[in-house]
PDB file with SEQRES, HELIX, SHEET and CRYST1 records, atoms N, CA, C and O in Angstrom:
SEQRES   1 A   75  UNK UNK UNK UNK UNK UNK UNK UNK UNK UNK UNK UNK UNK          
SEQRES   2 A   75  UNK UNK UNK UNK UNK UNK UNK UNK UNK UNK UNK UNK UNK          
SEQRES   3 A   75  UNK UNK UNK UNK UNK UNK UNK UNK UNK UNK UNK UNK UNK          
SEQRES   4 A   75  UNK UNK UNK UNK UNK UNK UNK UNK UNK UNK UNK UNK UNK          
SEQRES   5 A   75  UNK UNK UNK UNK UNK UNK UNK UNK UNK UNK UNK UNK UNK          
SEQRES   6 A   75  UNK UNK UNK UNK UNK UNK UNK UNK UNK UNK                      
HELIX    1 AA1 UNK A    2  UNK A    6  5                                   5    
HELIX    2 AA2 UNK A   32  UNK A   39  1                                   8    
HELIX    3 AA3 UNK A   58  UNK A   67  1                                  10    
CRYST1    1.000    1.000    1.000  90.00  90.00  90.00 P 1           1          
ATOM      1  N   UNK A   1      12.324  10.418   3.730  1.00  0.00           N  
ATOM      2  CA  UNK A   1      11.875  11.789   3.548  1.00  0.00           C  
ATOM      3  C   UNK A   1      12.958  12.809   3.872  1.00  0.00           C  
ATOM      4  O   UNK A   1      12.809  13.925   3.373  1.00  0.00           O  
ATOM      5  N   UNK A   2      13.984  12.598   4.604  1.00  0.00           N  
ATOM      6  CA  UNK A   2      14.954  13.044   4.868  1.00  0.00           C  
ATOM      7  C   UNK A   2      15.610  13.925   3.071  1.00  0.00           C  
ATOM      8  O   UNK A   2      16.375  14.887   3.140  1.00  0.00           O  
ATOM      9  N   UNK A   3      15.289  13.550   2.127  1.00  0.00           N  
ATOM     10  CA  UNK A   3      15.739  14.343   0.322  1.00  0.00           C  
ATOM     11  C   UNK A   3      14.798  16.086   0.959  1.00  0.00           C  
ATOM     12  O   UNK A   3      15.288  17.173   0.653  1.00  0.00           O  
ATOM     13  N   UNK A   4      13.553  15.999   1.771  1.00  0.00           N  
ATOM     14  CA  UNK A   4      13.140  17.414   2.022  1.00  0.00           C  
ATOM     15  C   UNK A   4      13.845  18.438   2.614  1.00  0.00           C  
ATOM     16  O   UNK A   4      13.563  19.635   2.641  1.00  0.00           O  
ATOM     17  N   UNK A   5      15.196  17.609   3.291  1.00  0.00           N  
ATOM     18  CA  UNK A   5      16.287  18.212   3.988  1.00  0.00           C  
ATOM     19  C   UNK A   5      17.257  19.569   2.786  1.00  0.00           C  
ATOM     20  O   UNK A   5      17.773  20.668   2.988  1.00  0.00           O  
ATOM     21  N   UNK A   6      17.032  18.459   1.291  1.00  0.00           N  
ATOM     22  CA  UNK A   6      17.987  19.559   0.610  1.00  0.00           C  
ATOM     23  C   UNK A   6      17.472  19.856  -0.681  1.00  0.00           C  
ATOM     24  O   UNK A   6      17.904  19.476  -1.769  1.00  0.00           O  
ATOM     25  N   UNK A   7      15.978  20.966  -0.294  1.00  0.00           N  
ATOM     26  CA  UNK A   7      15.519  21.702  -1.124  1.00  0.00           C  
ATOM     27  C   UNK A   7      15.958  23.125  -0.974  1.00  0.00           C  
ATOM     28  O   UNK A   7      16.101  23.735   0.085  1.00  0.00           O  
ATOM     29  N   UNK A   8      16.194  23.659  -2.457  1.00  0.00           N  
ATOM     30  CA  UNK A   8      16.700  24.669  -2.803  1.00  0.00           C  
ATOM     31  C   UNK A   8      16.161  25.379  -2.981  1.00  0.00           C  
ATOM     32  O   UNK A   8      15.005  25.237  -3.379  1.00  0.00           O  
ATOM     33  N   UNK A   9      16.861  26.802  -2.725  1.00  0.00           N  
ATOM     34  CA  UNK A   9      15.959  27.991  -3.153  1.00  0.00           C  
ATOM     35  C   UNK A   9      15.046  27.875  -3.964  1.00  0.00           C  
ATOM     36  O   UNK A   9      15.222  27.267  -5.020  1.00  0.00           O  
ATOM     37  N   UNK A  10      14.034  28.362  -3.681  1.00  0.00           N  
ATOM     38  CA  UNK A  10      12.853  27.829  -5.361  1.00  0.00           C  
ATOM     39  C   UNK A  10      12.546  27.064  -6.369  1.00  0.00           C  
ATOM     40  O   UNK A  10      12.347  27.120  -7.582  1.00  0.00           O  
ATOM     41  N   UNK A  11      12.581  25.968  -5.066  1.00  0.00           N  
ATOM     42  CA  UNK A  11      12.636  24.515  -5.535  1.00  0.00           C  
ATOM     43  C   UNK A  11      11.373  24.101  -5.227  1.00  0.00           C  
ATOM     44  O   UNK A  11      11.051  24.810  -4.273  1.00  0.00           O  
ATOM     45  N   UNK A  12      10.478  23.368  -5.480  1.00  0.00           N  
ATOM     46  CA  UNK A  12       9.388  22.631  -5.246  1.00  0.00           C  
ATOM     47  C   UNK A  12       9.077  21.109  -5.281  1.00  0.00           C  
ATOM     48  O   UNK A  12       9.593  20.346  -6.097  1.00  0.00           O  
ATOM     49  N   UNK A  13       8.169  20.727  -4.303  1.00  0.00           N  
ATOM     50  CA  UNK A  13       8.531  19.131  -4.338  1.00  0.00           C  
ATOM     51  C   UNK A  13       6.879  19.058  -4.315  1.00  0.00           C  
ATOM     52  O   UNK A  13       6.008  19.828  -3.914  1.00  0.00           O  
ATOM     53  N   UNK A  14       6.873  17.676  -4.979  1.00  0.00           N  
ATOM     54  CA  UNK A  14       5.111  17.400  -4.948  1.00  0.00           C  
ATOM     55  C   UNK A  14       5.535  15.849  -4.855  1.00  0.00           C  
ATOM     56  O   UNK A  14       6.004  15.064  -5.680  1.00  0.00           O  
ATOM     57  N   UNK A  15       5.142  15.734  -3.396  1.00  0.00           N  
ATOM     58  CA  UNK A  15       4.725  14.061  -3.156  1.00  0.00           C  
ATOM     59  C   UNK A  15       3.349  13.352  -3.354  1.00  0.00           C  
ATOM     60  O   UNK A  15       2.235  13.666  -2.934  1.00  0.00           O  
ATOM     61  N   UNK A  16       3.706  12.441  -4.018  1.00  0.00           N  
ATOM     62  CA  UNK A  16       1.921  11.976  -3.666  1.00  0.00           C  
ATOM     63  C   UNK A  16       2.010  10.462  -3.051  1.00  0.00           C  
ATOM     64  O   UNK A  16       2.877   9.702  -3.482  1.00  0.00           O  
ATOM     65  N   UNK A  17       1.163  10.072  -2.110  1.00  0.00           N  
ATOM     66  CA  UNK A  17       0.869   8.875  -1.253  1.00  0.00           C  
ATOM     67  C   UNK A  17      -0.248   8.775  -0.699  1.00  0.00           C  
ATOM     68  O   UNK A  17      -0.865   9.649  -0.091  1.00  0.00           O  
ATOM     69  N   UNK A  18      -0.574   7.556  -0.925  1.00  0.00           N  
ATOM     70  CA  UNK A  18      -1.655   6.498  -0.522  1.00  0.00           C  
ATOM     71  C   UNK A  18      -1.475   6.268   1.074  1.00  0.00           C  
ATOM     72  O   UNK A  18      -0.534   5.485   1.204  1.00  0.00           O  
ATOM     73  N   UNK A  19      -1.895   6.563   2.095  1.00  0.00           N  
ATOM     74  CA  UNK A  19      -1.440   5.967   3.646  1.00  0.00           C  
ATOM     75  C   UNK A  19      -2.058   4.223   3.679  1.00  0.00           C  
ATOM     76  O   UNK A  19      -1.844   3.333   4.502  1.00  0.00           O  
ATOM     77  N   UNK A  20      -3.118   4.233   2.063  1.00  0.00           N  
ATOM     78  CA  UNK A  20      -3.396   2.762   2.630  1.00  0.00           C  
ATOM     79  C   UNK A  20      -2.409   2.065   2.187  1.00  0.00           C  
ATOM     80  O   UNK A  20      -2.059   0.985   2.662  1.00  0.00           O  
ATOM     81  N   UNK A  21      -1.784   2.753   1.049  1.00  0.00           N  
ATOM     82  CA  UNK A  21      -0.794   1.775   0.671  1.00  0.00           C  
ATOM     83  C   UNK A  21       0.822   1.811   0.830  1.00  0.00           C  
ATOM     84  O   UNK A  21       1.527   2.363  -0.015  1.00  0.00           O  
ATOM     85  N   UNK A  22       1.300   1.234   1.877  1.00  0.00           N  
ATOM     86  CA  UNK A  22       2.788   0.883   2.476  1.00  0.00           C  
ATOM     87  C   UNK A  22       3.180  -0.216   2.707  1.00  0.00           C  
ATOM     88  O   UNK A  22       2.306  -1.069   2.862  1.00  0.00           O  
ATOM     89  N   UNK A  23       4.402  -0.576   2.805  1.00  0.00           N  
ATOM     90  CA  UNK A  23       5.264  -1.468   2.653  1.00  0.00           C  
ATOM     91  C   UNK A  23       5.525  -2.303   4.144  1.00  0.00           C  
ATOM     92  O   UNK A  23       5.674  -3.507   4.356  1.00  0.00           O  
ATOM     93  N   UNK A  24       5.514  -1.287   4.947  1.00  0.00           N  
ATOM     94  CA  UNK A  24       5.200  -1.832   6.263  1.00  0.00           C  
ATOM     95  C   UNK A  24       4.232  -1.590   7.234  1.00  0.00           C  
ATOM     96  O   UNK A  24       4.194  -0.611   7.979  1.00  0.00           O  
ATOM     97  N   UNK A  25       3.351  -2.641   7.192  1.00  0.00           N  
ATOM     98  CA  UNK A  25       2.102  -2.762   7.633  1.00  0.00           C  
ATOM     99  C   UNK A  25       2.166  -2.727   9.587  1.00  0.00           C  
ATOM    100  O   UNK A  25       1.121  -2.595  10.225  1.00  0.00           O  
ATOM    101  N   UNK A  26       3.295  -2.843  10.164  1.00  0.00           N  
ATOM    102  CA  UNK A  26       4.009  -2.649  11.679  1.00  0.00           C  
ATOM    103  C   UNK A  26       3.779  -1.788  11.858  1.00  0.00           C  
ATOM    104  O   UNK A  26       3.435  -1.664  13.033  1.00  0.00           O  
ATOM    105  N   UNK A  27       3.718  -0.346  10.955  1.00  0.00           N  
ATOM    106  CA  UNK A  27       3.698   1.145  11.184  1.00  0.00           C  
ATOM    107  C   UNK A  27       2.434   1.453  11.611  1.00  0.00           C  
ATOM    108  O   UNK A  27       2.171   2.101  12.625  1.00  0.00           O  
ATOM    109  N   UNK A  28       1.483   0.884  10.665  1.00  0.00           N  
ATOM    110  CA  UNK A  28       0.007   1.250  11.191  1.00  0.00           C  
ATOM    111  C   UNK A  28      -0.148   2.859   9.854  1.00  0.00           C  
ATOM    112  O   UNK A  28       0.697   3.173   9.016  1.00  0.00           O  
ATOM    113  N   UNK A  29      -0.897   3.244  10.006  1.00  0.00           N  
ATOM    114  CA  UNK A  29      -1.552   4.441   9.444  1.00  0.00           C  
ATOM    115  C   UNK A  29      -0.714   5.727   8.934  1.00  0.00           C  
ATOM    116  O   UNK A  29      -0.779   6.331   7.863  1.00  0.00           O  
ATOM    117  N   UNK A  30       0.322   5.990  10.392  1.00  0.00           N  
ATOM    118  CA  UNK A  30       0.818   7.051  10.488  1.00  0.00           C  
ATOM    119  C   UNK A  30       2.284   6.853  10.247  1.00  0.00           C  
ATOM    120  O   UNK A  30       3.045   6.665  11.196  1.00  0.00           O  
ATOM    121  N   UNK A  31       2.597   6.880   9.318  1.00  0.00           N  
ATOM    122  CA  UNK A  31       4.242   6.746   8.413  1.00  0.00           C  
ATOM    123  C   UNK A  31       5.076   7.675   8.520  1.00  0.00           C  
ATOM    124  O   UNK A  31       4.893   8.534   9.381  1.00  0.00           O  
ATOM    125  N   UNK A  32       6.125   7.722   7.723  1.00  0.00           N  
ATOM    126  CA  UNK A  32       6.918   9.086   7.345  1.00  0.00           C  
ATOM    127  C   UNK A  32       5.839  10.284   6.787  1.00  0.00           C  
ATOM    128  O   UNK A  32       5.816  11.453   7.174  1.00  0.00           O  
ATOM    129  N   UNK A  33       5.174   9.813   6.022  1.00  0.00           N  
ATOM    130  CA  UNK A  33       4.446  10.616   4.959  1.00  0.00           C  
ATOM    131  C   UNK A  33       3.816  11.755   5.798  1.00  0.00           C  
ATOM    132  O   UNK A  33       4.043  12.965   5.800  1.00  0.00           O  
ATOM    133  N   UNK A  34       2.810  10.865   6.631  1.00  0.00           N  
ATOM    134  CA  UNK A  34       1.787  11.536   7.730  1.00  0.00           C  
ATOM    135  C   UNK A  34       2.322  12.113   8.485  1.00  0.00           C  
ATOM    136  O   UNK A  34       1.758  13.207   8.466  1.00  0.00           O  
ATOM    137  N   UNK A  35       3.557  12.162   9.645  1.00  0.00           N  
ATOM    138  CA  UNK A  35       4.359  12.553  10.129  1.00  0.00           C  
ATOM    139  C   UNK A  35       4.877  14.051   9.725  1.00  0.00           C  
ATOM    140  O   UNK A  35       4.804  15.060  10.426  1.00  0.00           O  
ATOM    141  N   UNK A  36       5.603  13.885   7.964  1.00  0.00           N  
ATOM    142  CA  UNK A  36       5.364  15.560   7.703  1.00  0.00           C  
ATOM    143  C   UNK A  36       4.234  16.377   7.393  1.00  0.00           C  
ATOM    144  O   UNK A  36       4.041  17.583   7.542  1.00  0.00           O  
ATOM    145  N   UNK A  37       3.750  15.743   7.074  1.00  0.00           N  
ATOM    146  CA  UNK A  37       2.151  16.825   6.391  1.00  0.00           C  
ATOM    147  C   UNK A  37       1.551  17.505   7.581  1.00  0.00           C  
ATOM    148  O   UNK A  37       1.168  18.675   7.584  1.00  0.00           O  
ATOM    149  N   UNK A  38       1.482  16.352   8.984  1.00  0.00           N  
ATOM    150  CA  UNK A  38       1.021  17.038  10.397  1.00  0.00           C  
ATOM    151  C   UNK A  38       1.859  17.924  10.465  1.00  0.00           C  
ATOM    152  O   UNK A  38       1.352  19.045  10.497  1.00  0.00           O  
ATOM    153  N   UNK A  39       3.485  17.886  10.520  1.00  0.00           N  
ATOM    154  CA  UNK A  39       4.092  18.634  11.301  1.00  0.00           C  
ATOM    155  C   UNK A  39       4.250  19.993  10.604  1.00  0.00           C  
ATOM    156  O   UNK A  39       4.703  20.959  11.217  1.00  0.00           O  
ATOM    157  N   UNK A  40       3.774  20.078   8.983  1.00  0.00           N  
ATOM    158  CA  UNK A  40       4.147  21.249   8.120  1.00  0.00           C  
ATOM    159  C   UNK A  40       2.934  21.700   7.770  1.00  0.00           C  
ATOM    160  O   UNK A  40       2.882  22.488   6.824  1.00  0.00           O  
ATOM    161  N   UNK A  41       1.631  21.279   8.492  1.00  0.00           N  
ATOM    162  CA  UNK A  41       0.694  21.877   8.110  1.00  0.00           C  
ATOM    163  C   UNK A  41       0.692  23.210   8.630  1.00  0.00           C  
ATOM    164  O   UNK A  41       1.444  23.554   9.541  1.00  0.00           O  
ATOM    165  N   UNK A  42      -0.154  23.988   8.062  1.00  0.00           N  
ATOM    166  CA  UNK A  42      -0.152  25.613   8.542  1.00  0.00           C  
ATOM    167  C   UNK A  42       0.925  26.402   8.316  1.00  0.00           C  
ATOM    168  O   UNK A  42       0.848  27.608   8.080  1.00  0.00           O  
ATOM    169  N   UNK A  43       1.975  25.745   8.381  1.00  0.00           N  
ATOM    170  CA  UNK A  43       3.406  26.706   7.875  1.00  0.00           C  
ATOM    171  C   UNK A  43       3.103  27.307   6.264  1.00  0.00           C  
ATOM    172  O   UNK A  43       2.424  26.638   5.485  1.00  0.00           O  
ATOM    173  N   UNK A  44       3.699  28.665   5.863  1.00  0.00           N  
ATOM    174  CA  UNK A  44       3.258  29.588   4.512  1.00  0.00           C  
ATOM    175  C   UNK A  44       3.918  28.928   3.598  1.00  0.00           C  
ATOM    176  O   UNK A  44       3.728  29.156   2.404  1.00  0.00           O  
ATOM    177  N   UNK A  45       4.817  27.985   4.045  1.00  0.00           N  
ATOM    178  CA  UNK A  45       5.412  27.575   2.795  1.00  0.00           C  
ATOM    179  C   UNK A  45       5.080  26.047   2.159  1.00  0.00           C  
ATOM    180  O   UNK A  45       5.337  25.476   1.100  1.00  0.00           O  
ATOM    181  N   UNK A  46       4.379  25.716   3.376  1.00  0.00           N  
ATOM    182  CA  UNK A  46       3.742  24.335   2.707  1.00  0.00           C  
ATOM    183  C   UNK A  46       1.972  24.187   2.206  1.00  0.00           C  
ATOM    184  O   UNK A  46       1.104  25.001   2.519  1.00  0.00           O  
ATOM    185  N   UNK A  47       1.810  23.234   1.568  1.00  0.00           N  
ATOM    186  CA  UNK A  47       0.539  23.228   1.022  1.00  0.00           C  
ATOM    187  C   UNK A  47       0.142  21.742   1.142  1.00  0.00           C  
ATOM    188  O   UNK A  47       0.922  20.872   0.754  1.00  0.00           O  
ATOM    189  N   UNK A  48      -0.957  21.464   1.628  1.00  0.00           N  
ATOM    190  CA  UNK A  48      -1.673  20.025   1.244  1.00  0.00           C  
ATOM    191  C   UNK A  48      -2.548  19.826   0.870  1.00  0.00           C  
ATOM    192  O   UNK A  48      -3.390  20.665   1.189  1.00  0.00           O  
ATOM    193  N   UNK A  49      -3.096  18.607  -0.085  1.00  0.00           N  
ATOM    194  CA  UNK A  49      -4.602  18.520  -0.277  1.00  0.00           C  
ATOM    195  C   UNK A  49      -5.087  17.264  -0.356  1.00  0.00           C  
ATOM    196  O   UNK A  49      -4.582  16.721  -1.338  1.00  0.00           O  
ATOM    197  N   UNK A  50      -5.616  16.753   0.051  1.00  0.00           N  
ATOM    198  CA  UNK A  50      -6.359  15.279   0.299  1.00  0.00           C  
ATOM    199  C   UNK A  50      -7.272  15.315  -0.856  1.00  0.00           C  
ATOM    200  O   UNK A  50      -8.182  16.097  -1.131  1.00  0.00           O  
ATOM    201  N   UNK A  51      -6.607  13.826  -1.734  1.00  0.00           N  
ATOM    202  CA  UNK A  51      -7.612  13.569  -2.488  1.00  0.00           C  
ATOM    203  C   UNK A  51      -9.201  12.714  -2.365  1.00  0.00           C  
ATOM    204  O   UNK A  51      -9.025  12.085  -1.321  1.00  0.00           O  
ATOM    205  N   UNK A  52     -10.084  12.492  -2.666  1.00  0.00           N  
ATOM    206  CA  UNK A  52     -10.845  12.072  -1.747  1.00  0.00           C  
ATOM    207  C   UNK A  52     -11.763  10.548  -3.011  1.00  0.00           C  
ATOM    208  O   UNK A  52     -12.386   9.491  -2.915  1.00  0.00           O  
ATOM    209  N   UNK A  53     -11.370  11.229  -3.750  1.00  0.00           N  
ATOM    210  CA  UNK A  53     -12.234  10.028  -5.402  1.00  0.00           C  
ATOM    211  C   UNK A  53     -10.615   9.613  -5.768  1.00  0.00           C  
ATOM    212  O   UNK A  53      -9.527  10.188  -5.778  1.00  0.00           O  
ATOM    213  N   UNK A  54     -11.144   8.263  -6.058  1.00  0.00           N  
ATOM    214  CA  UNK A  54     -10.566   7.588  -6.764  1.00  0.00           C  
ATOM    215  C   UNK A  54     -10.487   7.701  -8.194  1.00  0.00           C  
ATOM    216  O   UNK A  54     -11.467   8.036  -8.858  1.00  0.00           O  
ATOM    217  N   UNK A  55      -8.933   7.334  -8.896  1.00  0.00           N  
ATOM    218  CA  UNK A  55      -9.166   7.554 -10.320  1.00  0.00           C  
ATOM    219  C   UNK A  55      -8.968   5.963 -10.835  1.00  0.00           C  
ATOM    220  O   UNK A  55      -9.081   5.397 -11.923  1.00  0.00           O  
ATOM    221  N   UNK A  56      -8.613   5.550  -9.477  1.00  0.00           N  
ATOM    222  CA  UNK A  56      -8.056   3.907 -10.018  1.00  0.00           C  
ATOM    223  C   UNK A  56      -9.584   3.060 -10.883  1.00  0.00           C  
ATOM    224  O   UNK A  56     -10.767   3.395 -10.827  1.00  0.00           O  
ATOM    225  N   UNK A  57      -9.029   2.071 -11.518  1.00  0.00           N  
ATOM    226  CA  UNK A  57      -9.608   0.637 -12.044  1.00  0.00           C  
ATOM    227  C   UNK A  57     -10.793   0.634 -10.942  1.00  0.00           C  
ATOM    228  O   UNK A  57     -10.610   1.114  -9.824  1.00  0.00           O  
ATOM    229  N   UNK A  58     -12.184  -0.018 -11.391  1.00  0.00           N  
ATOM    230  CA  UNK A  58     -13.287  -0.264 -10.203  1.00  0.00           C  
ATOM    231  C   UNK A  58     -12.149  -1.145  -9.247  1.00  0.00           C  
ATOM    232  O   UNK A  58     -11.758  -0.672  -8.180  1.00  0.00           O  
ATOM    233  N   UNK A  59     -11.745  -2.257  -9.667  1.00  0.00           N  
ATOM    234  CA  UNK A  59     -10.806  -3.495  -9.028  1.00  0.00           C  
ATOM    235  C   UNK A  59     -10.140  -2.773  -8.167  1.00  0.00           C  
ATOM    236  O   UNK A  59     -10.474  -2.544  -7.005  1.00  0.00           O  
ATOM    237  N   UNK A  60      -9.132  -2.380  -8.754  1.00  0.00           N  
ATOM    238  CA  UNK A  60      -8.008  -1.715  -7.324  1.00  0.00           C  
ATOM    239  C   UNK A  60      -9.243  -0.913  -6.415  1.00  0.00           C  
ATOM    240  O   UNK A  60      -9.042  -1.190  -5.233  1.00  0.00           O  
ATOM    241  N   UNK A  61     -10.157  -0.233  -6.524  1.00  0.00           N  
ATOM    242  CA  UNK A  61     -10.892   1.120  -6.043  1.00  0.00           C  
ATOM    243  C   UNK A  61     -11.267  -0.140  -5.019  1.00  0.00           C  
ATOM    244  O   UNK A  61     -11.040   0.119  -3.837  1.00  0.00           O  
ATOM    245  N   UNK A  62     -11.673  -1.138  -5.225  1.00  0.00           N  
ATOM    246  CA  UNK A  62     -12.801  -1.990  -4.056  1.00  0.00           C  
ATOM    247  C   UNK A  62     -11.717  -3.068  -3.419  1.00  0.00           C  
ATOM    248  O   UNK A  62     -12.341  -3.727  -2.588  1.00  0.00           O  
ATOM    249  N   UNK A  63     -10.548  -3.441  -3.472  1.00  0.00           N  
ATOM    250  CA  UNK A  63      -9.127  -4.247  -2.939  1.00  0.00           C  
ATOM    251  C   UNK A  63      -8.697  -2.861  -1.896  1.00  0.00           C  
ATOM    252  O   UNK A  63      -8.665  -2.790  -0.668  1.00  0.00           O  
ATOM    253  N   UNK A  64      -8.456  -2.048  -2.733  1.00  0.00           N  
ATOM    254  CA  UNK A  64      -8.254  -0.903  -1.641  1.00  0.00           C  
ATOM    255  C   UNK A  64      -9.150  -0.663  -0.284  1.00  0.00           C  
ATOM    256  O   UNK A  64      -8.597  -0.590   0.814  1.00  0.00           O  
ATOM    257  N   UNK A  65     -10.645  -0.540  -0.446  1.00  0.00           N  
ATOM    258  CA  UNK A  65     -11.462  -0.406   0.149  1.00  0.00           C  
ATOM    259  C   UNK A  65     -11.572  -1.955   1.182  1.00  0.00           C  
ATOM    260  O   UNK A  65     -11.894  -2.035   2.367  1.00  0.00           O  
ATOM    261  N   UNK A  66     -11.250  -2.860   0.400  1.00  0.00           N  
ATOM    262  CA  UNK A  66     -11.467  -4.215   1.376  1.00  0.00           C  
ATOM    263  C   UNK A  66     -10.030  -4.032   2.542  1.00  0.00           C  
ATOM    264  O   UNK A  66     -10.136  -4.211   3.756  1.00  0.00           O  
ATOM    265  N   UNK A  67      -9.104  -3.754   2.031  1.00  0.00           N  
ATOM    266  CA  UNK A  67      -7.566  -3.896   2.507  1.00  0.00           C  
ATOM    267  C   UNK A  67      -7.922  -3.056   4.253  1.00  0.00           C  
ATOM    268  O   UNK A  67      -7.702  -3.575   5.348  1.00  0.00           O  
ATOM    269  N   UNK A  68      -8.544  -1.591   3.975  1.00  0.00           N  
ATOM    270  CA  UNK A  68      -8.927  -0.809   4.757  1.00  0.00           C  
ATOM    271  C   UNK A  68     -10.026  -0.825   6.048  1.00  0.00           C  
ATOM    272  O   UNK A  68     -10.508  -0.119   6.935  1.00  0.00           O  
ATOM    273  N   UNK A  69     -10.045  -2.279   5.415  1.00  0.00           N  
ATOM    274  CA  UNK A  69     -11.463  -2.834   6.835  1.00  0.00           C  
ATOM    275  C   UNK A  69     -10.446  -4.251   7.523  1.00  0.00           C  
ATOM    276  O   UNK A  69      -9.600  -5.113   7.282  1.00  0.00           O  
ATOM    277  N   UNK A  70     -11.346  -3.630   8.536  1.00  0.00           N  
ATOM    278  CA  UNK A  70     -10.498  -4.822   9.392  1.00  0.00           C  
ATOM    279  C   UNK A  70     -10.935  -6.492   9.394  1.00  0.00           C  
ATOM    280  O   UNK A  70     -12.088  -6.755   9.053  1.00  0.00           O  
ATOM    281  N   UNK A  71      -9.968  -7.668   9.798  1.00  0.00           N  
ATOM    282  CA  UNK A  71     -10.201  -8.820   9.067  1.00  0.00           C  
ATOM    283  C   UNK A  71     -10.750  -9.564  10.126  1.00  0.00           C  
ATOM    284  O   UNK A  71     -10.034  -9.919  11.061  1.00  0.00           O  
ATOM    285  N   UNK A  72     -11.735  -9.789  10.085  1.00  0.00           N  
ATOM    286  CA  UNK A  72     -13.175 -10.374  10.769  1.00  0.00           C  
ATOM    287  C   UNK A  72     -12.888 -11.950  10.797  1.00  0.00           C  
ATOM    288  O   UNK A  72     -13.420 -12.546   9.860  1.00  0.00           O  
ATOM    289  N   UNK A  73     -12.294 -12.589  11.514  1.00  0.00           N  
ATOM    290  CA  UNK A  73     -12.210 -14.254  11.295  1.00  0.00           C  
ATOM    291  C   UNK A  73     -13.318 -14.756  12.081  1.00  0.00           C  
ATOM    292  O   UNK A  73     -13.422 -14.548  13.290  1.00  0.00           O  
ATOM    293  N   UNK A  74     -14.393 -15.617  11.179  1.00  0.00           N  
ATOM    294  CA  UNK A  74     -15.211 -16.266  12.041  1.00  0.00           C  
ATOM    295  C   UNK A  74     -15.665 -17.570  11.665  1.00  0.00           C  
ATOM    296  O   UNK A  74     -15.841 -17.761  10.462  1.00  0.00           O  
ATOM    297  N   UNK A  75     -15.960 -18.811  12.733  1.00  0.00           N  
ATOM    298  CA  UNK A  75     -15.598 -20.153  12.564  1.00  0.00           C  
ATOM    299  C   UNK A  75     -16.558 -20.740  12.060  1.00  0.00           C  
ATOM    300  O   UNK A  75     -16.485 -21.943  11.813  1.00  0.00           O  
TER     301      UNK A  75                                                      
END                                                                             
């Protein structure tokens, strides 16, 4: 995230990310991603918006939803 370092005058950036979906699962929840959005919330020059519906495939929509629960092993 460090590329937010060299935005230009009247420049605009639109990230979009999944927190369920990352590469390293060690991190837990709270990533790079989450990290700026907390720290730039409320500032005039930033904006966020949480999407909340899915546009994905039913499939991905319910893998996603399984991924997001925790894994219950029982004998």
């Amino acid at each position: 995230l460090t590329v937010l370092s060299r935005i230009g005058q009247g420049s605009r950036v639109v990230l979009t990310h999944d927190i369920a979906q990352r590469d390293n699962l060690r991190v837990g929840r709270h990533d790079g991603v989450v990290a700026v959005v907390e720290s730039l919330k409320g500032h005039p020059l930033f904006a966020h918006i949480t999407l909340t519906r899915s546009e994905r495939s039913q499939i991905a929509a319910l893998v996603t939803e399984l991924l997001e629960e925790p894994i219950n092993f029982t004998n």
